[in-house]
Each structure stands twice: as C-alpha cells, then as structure tokens.
C-alpha positions in Angstrom: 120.0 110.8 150.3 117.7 111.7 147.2 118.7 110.6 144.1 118.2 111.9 140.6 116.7 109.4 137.7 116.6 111.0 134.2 113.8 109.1 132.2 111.8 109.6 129.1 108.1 108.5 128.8 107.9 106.0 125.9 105.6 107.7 123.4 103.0 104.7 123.8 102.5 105.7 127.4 102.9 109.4 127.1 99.0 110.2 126.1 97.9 107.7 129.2 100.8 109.4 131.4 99.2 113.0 130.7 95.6 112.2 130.9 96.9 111.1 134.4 98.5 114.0 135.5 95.8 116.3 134.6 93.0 114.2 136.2 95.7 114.6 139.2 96.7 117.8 138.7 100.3 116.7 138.7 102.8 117.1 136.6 104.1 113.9 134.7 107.5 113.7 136.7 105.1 113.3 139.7 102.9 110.6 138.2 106.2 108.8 137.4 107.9 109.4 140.7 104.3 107.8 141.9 104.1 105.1 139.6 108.5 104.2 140.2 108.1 104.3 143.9 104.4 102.1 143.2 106.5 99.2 141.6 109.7 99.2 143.6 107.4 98.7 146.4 105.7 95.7 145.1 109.2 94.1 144.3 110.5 95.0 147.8 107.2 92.8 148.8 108.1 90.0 146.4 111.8 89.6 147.8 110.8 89.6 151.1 108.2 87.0 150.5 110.9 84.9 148.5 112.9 85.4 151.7 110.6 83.8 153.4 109.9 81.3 151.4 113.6 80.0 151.6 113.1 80.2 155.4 110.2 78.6 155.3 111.3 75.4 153.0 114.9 75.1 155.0 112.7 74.4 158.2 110.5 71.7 156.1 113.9 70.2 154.8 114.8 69.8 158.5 111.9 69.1 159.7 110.6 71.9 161.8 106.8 73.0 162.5 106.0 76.0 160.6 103.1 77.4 162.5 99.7 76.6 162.8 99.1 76.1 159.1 102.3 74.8 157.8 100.5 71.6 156.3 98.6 74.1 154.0 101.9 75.5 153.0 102.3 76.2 149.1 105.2 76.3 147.1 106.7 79.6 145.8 106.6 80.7 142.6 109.8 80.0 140.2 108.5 82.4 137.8 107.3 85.7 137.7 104.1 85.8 135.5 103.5 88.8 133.1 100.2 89.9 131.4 99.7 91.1 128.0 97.3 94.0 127.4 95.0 91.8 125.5 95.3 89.2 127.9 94.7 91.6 130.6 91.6 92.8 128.7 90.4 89.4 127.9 90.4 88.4 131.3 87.8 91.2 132.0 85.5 90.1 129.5 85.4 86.5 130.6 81.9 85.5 132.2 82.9 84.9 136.2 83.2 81.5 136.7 86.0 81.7 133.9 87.2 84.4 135.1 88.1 82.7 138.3 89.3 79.8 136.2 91.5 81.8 134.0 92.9 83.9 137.5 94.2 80.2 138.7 95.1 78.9 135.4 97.7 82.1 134.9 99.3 81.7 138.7 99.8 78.2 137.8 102.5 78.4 135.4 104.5 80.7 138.1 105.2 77.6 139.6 104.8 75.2 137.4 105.6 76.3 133.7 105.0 72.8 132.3 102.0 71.1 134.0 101.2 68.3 132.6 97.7 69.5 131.3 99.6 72.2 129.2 100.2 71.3 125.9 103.7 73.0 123.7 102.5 74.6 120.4 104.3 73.3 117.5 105.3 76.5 116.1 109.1 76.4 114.5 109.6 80.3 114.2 107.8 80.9 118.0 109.3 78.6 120.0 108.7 77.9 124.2 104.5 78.9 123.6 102.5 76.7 125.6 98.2 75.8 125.3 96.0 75.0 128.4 92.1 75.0 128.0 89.8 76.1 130.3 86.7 74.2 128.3 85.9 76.2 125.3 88.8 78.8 126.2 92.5 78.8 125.9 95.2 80.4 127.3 98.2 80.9 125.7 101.3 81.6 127.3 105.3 81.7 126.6 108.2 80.3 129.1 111.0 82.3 129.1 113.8 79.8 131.5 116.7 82.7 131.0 114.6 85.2 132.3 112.6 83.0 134.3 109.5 85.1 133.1 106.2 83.4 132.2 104.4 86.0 129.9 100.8 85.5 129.2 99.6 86.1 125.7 96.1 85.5 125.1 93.2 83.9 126.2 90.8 83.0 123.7 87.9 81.3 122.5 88.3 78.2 120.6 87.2 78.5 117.5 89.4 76.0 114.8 93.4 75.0 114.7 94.0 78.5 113.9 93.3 80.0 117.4 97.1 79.7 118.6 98.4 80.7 115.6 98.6 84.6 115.2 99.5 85.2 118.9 103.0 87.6 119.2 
C-alpha cells in the first residue's frame, strides 16, 4: 500500500538537490524518493546486522560454535558514528596511509567511545568532545550516550593547544 510523505528540501540542500535532478533529468520528488528509499535501506541492513549480532553473542554466552570463523568474531558497534562535512572532506585530503588510519580511528569509537588512547577535551561550555592522535593529526569527535551517536568533528593537523578549540 503506497504511502504519501509531504517533505520540504531544507534550503541548504535545495541547490545540491536540483543540480541532481537535472544531471538526472528527474524531478526533485524523484531524487528524494531515491535518496529516502537509499537510507531506509541501509538502516534495514543495520537492524538486521544488529539482529544478528544479538544471535550471534547469545550463542557465545552459551557456548555454541559460530561457524568457521567465530574466533575472529568482532564486537558490534554500540554507537552509530556520524561524519561532519569537514570531517568528511578532511578525510579525502589525508595522504593514504592516514587515510587508512583515520578510516579505523573513526569506527573505533562505534564501539568503544572511550578508548583508553582517547583523551576528553577540557572544554566547560562543549562538554562530552573527545581527542585521539593519529601522529601529527587529530581527530576530534563528540559522544552523545542519550542518543547513542558518536559524531565526528574534525580531523586536523596539529599545529599548537589551539587545534581543538574552535571545533562546533
């Protein structure tokens, strides 16, 4: 049974919606239908794998063999892990070996959001922003608990004390 969704294009998105549509040659209610049916895949794909997660850990608890590989099993992630656009263009600039750094640095905090390697800023007005380094880089990232969201700020090359400090 179809159903009808009334939505508005925030104005930030509208240019970037149209330039899409017209290199489509959609219409923007198509590109969002698209985009809509795009992401409610991809958390249909999370909730199955966090289905099977559960499953999997109950047969640990208990015991149980879980296939071939289930030495090499890895623990889920309690956190879902959200980019910034800087972030997400900062990653791109990074030379590759950081890149591939930075890439394992971010899924880290999914699971862990306080690893012992990351240090908490000490900023009163910002609080819940955490530091990890990546040599001469950071990456700067705050812990939501309530929402269980760990959103990505920045990464960044080191260059004083002031590095963390003008991050949203």
């Amino acid at each position: 049974m179809p159903v009808t969704i009334s939505a508005t294009v925030p104005e930030g998105l509208r240019p970037e919606a149209l330039q899409v549509a017209k290199a489509r040659g959609e219409t923007i209610a198509d590109v969002m239908r698209h985009a809509l049916a795009a992401y409610l895949s991809e958390l249909r794909e999370e909730a199955e794998d966090m289905r099977f997660a559960d499953e999997i850990e109950a047969r640990i608890e208990r015991g149980e063999r879980c296939g071939r590989n289930w030495k090499n099993w890895k623990p889920r992630a309690r956190c879902r892990t959200d980019l910034s656009d800087e972030t997400t263009a900062a990653l791109c600039k990074l030379p590759g070996y950081y890149r591939a750094w930075a890439k394992r640095e971010i899924q880290s905090p999914a699971v862990s959001p306080r690893p012992a390697r990351a240090k908490e800023l000490a900023l009163k007005d910002r609080p819940n922003r955490f530091r990890t380094w990546l040599n001469q880089w950071r990456l700067i990232y705050r812990v939501d608990d309530d929402a269980r969201v760990v959103r990505v700020i920045g990464i960044r090359l080191k260059t004083g004390p002031e590095t963390d400090d003008d991050m949203e």
